[in-house]
C-alpha positions in Angstrom: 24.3 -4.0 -4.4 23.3 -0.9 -2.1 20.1 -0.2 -0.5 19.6 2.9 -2.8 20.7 0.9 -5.8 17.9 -1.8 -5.1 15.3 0.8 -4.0 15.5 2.4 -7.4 15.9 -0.9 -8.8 13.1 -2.3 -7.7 10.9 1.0 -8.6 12.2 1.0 -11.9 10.5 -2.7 -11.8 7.6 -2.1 -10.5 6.9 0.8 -13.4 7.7 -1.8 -16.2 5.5 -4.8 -14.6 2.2 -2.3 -14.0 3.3 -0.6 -17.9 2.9 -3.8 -18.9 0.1 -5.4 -17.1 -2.2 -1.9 -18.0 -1.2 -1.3 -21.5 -1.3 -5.1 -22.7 -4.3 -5.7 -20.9 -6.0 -2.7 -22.2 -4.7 -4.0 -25.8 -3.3 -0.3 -26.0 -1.2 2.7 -24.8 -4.4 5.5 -26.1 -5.4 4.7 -22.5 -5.5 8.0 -21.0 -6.6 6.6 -17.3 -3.8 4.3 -17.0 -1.1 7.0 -18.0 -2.2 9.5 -15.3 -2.7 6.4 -13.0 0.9 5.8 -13.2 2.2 9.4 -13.0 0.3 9.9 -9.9 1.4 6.5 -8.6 4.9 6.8 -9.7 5.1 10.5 -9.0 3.8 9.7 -5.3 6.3 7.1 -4.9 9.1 8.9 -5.5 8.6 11.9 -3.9 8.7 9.9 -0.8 11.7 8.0 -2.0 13.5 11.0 -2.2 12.2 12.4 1.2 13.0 9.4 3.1 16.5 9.0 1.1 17.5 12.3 2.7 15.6 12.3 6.0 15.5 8.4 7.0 17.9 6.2 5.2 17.4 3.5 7.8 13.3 3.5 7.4 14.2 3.9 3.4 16.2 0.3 4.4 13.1 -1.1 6.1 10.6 -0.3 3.3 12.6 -1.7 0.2 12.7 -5.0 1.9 8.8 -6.6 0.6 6.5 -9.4 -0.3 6.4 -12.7 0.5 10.1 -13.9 0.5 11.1 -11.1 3.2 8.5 -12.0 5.7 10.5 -15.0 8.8 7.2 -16.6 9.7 4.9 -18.9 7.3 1.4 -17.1 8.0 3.1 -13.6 7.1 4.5 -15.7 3.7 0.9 -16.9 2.8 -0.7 -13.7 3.3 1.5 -11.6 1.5 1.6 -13.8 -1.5 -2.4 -13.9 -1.6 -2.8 -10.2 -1.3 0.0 -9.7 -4.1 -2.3 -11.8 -6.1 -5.3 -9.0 -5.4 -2.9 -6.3 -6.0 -2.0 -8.0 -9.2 -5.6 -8.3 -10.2 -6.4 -4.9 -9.1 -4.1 -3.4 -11.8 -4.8 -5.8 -14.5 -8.6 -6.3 -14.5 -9.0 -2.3 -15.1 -6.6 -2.9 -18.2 -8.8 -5.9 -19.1 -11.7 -4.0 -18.6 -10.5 -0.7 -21.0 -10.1 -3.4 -24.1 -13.8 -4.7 -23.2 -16.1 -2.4 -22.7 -17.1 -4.1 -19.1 -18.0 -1.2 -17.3 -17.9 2.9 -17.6 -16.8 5.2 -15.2 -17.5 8.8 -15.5 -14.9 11.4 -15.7 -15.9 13.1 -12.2 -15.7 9.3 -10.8 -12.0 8.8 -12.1 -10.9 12.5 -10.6 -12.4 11.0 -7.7 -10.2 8.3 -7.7 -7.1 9.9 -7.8 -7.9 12.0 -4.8 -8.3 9.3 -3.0 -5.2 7.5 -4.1 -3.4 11.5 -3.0 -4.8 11.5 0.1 -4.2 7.5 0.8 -0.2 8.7 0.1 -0.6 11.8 2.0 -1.9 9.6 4.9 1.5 7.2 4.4 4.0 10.3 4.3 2.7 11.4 7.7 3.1 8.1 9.2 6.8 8.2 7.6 7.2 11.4 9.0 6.7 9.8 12.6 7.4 6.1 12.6 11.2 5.0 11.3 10.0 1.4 12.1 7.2 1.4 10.0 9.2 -1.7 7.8 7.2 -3.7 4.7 7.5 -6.8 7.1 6.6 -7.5 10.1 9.4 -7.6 13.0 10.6 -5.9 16.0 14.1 -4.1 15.9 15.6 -4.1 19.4 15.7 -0.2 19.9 12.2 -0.8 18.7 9.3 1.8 20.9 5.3 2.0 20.7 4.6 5.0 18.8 2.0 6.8 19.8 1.9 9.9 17.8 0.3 11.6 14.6 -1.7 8.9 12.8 -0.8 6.2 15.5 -2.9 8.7 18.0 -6.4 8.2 15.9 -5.7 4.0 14.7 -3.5 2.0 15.5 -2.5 0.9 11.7 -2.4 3.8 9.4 0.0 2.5 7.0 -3.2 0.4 6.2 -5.7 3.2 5.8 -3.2 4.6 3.4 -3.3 1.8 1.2 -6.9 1.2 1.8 -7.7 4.5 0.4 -5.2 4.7 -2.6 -6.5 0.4 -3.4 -10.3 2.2 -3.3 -9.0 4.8 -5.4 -7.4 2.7 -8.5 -10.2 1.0 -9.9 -11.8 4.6 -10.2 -8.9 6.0 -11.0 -8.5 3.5 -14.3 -11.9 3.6 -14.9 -12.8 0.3 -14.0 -15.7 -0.9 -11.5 -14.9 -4.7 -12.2 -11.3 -3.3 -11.0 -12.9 -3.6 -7.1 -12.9 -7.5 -7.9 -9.4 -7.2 -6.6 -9.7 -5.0 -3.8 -12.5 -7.4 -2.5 -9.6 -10.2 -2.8 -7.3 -8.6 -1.0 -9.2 -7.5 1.6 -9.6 -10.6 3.8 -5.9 -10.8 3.7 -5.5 -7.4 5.2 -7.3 -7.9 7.9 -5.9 -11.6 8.8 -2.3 -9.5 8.4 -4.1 -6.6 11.2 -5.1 -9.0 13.6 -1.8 -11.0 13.1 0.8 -8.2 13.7 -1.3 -7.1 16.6 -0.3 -10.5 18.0 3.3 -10.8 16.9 3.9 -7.2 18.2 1.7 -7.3 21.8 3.8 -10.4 22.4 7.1 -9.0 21.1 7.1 -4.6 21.6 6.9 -3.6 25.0 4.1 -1.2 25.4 1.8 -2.2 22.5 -1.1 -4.0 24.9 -1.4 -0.8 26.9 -1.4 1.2 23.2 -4.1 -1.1 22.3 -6.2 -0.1 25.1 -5.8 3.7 24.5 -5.8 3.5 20.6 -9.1 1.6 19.9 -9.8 1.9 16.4 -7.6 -0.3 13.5 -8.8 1.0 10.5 -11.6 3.3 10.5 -12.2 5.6 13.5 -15.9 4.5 14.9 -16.4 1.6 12.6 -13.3 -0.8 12.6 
């Protein structure tokens, strides 16, 4: 099978699992969070499908290779699989949530929610835009260089404030505080996986100790 063929494979998957986790959980498709949830997600996603389709195959490569099974070392395997669990939960406890009556979320607190989720994509694209390395797993590719521009020149793992922001946005977005039950999960595991790749990559990409230096903040500019 070709790399496009699984790419839009695997999205087309990805749209039927979080369908079905949101509408099942919620006990119903008159769920008007979860449907604009998913265009915004889905609509996000494959606008930079498309982009990278046409401007970086080989980065388009990188990305649709994923999860647990495509990381090579064990601790990479273990977090993965843990923070797919949060991710998992993050979808399906808003769902739960909509056939309960846990919580409420205003309106103004869902729109909310989708910005963020926007500008946690926006943040990805630009990081696309400069990094063709930027693969799902961690590795070094042997034409491999520190890069040291756009995001990169502010923290030294925007892919991660990306998700961070569109993560913090879902539970709003679906109208669901018990929703941040996941994020909290997943959390941990994403900064075990920041402090790991630091270490794979300062041992493995030439250049990325002395980035380190320059480039202090990870996540957050003046906090983290």
């Amino acid at each position: 099978m070709s790399t496009k063929a699984k790419v839009w494979l695997g999205y087309f998957f990805l749209a039927l699992i979080m369908s079905l986790m949101l509408f099942l959980g919620a006990g119903t498709v008159r769920y008007w969070q979860a449907r604009v949830y998913l265009m915004v997600f889905f609509g996000s996603t494959l606008a930079i499908t498309l982009y990278l389709g046409k401007k970086d195959p080989a980065l388009l490569t990188r990305r649709a290779r994923g999860g647990p099974t495509a990381e090579k070392r064990t601790t990479e395997k273990v977090i993965m699989l843990f923070a797919s669990v949060g991710f998992s939960a993050l979808i399906l406890i808003p769902g739960l949530d909509r056939r309960w009556h846990w919580s409420y979320v205003p309106a103004w607190l869902t729109i909310l929610g989708y910005l963020l989720f926007i500008i946690g994509w926006i943040i990805i694209f630009f990081v696309f835009r400069v990094n063709s390395y930027a693969a799902s797993t961690i590795e070094v590719v042997s034409d491999q260089k520190v890069i040291t521009t756009g995001p990169y020149a502010v923290i030294r793992h925007p892919v991660y404030a990306g998700a961070l922001l569109y993560c913090l946005g879902t539970p709003l977005g679906l109208g669901s505080y018990w929703g941040f039950l996941g994020l909290a999960f997943m959390l941990p595991f994403l900064i075990w996986r920041i402090f790991d790749e630091e270490k794979f990559l300062s041992q493995n990409l030439v250049g990325y100790t002395d980035y380190c230096t320059r480039v202090r903040w990870r996540l957050i500019p003046k906090i983290f």
